[in-house]
C-alpha positions in Angstrom: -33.4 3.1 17.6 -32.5 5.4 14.7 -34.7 7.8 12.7 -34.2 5.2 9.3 -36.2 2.7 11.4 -39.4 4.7 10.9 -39.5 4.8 7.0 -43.2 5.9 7.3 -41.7 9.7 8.6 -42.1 12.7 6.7 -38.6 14.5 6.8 -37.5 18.1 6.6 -34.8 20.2 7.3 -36.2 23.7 7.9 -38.2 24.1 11.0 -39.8 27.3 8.7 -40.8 24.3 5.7 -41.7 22.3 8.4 -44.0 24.9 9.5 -45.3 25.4 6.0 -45.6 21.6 4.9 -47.3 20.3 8.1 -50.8 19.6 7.9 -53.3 20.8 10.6 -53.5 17.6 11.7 -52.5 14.9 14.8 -49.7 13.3 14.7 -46.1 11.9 16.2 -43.1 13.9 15.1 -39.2 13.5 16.2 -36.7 16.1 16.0 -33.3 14.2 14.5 -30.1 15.5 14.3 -29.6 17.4 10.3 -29.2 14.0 7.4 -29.2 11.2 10.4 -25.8 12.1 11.7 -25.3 9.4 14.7 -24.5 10.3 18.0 -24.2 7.6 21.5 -25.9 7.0 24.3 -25.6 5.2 27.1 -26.5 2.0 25.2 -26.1 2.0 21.4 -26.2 5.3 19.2 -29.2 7.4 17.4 -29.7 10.4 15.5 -33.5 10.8 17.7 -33.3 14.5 20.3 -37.0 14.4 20.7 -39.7 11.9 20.4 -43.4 14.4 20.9 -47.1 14.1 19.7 -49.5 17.0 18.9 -53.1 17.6 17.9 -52.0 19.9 15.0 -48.5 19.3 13.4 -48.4 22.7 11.6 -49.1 24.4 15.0 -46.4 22.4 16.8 -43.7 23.0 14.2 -45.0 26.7 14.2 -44.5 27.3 18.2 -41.2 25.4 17.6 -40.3 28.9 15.9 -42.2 31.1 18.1 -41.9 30.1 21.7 -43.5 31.3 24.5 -42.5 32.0 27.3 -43.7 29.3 29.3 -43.1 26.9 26.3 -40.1 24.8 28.0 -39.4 22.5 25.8 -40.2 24.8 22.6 -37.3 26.8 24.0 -34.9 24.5 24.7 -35.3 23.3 21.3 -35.1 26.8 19.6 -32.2 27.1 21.7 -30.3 23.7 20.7 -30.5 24.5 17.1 -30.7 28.6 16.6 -28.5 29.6 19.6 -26.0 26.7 19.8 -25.7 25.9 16.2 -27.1 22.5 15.8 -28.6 21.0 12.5 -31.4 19.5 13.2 -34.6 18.2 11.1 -38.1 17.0 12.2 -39.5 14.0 10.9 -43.8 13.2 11.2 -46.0 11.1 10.3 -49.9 12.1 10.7 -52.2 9.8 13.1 -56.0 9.3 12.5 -56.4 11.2 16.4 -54.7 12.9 18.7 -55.3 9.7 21.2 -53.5 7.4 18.5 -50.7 10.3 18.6 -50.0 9.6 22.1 -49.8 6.4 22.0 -48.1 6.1 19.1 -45.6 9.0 21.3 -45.6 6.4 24.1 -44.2 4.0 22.2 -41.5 5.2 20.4 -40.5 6.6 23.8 -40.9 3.1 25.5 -38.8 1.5 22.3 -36.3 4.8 22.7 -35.5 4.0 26.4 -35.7 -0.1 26.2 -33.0 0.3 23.4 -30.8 3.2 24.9 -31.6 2.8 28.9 -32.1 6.5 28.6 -34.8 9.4 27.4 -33.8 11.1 24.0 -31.7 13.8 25.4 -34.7 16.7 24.3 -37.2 14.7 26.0 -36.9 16.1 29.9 -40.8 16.3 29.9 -40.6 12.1 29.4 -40.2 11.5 32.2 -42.7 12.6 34.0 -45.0 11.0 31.3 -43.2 8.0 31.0 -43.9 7.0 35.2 -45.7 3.6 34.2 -42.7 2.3 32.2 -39.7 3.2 35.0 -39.4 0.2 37.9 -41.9 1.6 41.1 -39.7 -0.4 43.8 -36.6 0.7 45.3 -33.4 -0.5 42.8 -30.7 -2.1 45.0 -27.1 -2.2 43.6 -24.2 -4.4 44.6 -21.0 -3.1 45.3 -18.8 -5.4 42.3 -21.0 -4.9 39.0 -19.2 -5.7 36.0 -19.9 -4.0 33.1 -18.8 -4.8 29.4 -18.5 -1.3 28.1 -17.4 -3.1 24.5 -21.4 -4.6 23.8 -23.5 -3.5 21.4 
């Protein structure tokens, strides 16, 4: 799954025009890495970080800049792209509710992991939302598993 599969996303580079474009409404929003550049994962490649919702899209993108200081994942994301350098852009689109917004959240996350076998590597909080889509029983694994790295 890559950011160009959602055409109906709002993009912008600047988390401070972010800020000042976003309406005060709900919506889904993903945090990309700058122009789409494509990075792998376990399965495939993207250019998704973070996959979140929000009742209020200009707050979100405003606490992105301002974190506090028990806003985890607003500070690991301040840290990716101010302290370690990386471009990054979000990308919304506006939901009727902040209900729709989850789901919508849900399943772009459920499509992320089905596609990649993993979270978006921002997305640590996932996982605890994310409980109904990971198998509930026990996995077993054999000891000879082949794997064909060279599959797309």
């Amino acid at each position: 799954m890559n950011s160009k599969d959602l055409p109906e996303f709002k993009s912008i580079s600047d988390f401070e025009l972010a800020y000042n474009q976003a309406p005060q409404k709900p919506g889904v929003y993903l945090l990309r890495t700058k122009g789409g550049t494509i990075f792998p994962r376990i399965l495939g490649e993207t250019d998704i970080l973070y996959i979140g919702s929000t009742e209020n899209l200009k707050k979100r993108f405003y606490s992105y800049n301002h974190p506090g200081s028990s806003q985890y994942t607003n500070q690991k994301v301040k840290n990716f792209v101010v302290n370690l350098g990386h471009e990054a852009e979000f990308l919304w689109k506006e939901e009727t509710d902040s209900d729709r917004a989850k789901i919508t959240e849900h399943e772009l996350i459920s499509r992320y992991q089905r596609e990649h076998h993993e979270f978006p590597p921002l997305n640590g909080a996932s996982i605890r939302k994310m409980k109904l889509t990971l198998p509930t029983e026990k996995l077993e694994f054999k000891d000879n598993i082949d794997i064909d790295i060279h599959r797309s």
